[in-house]
C-alpha positions as CSV (number, residue, x, y, z in Angstrom):
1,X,-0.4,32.9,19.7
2,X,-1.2,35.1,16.6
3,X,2.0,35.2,16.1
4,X,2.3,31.7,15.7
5,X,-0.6,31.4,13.6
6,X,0.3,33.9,10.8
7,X,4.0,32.1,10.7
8,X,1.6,28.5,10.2
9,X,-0.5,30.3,7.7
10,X,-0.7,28.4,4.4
11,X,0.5,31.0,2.0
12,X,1.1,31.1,-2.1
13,X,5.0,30.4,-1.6
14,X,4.0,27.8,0.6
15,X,1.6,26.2,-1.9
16,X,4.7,26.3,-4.6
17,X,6.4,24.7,-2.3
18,X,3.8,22.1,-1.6
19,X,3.0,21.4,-5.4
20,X,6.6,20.7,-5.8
21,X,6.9,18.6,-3.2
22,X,3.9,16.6,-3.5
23,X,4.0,16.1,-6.9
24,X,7.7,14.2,-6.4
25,X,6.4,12.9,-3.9
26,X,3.1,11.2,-6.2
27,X,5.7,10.2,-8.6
28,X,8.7,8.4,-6.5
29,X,5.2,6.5,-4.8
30,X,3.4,5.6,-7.9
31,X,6.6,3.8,-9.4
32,X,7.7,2.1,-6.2
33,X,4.4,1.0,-5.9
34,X,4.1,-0.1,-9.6
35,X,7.8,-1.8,-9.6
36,X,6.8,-3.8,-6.6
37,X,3.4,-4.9,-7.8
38,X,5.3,-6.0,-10.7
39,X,7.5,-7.8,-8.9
40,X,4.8,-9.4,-7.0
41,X,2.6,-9.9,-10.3
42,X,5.6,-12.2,-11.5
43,X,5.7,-14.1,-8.2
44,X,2.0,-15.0,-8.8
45,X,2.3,-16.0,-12.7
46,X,4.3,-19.1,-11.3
47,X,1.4,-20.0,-9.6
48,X,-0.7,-20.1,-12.6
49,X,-2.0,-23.3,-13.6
50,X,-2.0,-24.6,-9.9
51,X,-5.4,-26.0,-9.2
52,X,-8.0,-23.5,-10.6
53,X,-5.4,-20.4,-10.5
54,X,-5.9,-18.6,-13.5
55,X,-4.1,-15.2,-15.0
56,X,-7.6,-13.5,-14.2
57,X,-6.8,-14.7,-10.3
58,X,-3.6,-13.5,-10.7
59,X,-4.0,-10.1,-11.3
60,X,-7.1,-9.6,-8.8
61,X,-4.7,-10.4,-6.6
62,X,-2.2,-8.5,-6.8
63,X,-4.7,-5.6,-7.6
64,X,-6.2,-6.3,-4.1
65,X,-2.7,-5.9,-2.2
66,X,-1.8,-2.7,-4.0
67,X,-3.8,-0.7,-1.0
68,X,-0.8,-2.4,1.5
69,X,1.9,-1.9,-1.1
70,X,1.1,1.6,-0.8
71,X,1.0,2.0,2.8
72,X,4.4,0.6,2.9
73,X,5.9,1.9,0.4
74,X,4.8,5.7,1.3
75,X,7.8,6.6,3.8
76,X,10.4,5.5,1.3
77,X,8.3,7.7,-1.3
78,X,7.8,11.2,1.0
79,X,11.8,10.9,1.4
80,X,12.5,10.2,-2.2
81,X,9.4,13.4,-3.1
82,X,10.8,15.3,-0.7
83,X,14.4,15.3,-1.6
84,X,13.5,15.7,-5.4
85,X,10.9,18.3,-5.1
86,X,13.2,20.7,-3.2
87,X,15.7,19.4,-5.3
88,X,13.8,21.0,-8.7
89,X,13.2,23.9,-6.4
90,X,16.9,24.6,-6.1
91,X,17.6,23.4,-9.5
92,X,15.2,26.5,-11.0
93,X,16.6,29.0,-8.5
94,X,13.1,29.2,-6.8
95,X,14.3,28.0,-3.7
96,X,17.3,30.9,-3.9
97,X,14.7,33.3,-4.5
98,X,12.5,32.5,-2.0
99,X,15.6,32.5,0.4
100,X,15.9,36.1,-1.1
101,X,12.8,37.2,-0.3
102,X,13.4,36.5,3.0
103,X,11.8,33.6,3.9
104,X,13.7,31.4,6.1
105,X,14.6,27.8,6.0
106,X,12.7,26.8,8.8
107,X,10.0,28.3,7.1
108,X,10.3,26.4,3.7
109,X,11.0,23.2,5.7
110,X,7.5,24.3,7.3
111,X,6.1,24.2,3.9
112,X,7.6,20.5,3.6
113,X,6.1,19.3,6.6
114,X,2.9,20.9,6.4
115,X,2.1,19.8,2.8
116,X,3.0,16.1,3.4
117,X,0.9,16.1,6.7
118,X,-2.4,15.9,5.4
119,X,-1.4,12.9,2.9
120,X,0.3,11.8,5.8
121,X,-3.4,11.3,7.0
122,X,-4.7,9.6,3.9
123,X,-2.2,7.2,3.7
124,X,-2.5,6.0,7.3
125,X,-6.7,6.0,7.0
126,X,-6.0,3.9,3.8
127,X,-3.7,1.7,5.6
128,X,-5.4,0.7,8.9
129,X,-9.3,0.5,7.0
130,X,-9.0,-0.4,3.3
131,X,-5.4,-2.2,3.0
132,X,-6.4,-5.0,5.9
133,X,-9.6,-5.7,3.9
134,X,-8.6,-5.6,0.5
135,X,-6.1,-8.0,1.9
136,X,-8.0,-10.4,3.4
137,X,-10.0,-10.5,0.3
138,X,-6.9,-11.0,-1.7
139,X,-5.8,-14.2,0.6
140,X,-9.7,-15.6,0.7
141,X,-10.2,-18.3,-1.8
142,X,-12.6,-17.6,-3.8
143,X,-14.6,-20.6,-3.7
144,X,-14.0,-22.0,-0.4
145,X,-14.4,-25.6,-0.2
146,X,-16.1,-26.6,2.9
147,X,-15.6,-30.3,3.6
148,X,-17.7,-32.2,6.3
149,X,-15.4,-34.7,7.7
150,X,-16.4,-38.0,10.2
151,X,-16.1,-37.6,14.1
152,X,-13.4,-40.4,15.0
153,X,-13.3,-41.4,19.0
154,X,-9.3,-40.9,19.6
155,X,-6.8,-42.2,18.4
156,X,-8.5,-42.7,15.1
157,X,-8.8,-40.2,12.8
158,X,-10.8,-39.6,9.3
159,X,-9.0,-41.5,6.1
160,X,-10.4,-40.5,2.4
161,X,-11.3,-43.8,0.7
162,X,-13.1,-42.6,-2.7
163,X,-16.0,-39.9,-3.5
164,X,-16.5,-36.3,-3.4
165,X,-13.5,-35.0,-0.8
166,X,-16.6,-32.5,0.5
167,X,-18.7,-35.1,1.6
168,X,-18.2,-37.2,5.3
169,X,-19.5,-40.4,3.5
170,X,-16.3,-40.5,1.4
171,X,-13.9,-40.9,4.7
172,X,-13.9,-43.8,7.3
173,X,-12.2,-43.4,10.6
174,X,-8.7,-45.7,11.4
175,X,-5.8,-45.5,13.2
């Protein structure tokens, strides 16, 4: 067991590793994230000028889905970080040397794993508690219009004849 525990031991060449990797890793995220809500951003500025749908509207919403963007968007990103991190690693000879100096590969992979766990975490915490609500936030209206409609005995059912569309005195019941 000790055994195992000094070979799971965070150590500096892991923590080269790790900043390597997670800092590829931050980067290959934050611009899929940012091309998508781009994307998305100019799905919503054809909506502008429908009803009360403003560029202010616009970009709290797509603000507010960022959180699930994120989320989905982070397993694309740790393969993307990870290959480019180790990539730079190699690129520098780093990764040669540390073969060198005897560290093995299951041990670097170790490194890998071990860095992109605990982010691994975050992401997932941020995905099941803050992505659902920002979401349902982003698809809320934000004034809701509540409308009180008549109760028709069936078959009829409530027709708008003029007035306020909020208000049951506007409607009459038909078939």
């Amino acid at each position: 067991m000790i055994a195992v525990a000094r070979f799971v031991a965070f150590k500096k060449v892991d923590k080269l590793v790790a900043l390597s990797v997670l800092g590829a890793v931050l980067l290959a995220w934050g611009f899929l994230i940012a091309l998508d809500a781009f994307k998305a951003f100019l799905v919503e500025i054809n909506d502008i000028g429908t009803g009360d749908y403003n560029l202010s509207k616009a970009i709290v919403y797509t603000l507010l889905t960022v959180p699930r963007r994120a989320y989905q968007w982070f397993g694309y990103a740790a393969l993307i970080g990870g290959l480019l991190g180790m990539g730079m690693l190699a690129t520098t000879g780093e990764l040669t040397a540390l073969r060198a100096a005897g560290l093995s590969k299951l041990r670097i992979c170790l490194s890998v794993i071990l860095s992109l766990l605990l982010l691994t975490a975050l992401v997932v915490l941020m995905g099941e508690a803050v992505a659902p609500r920002a979401e349902q936030k982003a698809e809320a209206p934000a004034f809701p219009v509540v409308r009180a409609l008549p109760l028709c005995r069936w078959p009829a059912w409530p027709h708008y004849q003029a007035g306020s569309v909020t208000e049951a005195s506007s409607y009459f019941c038909a078939q």
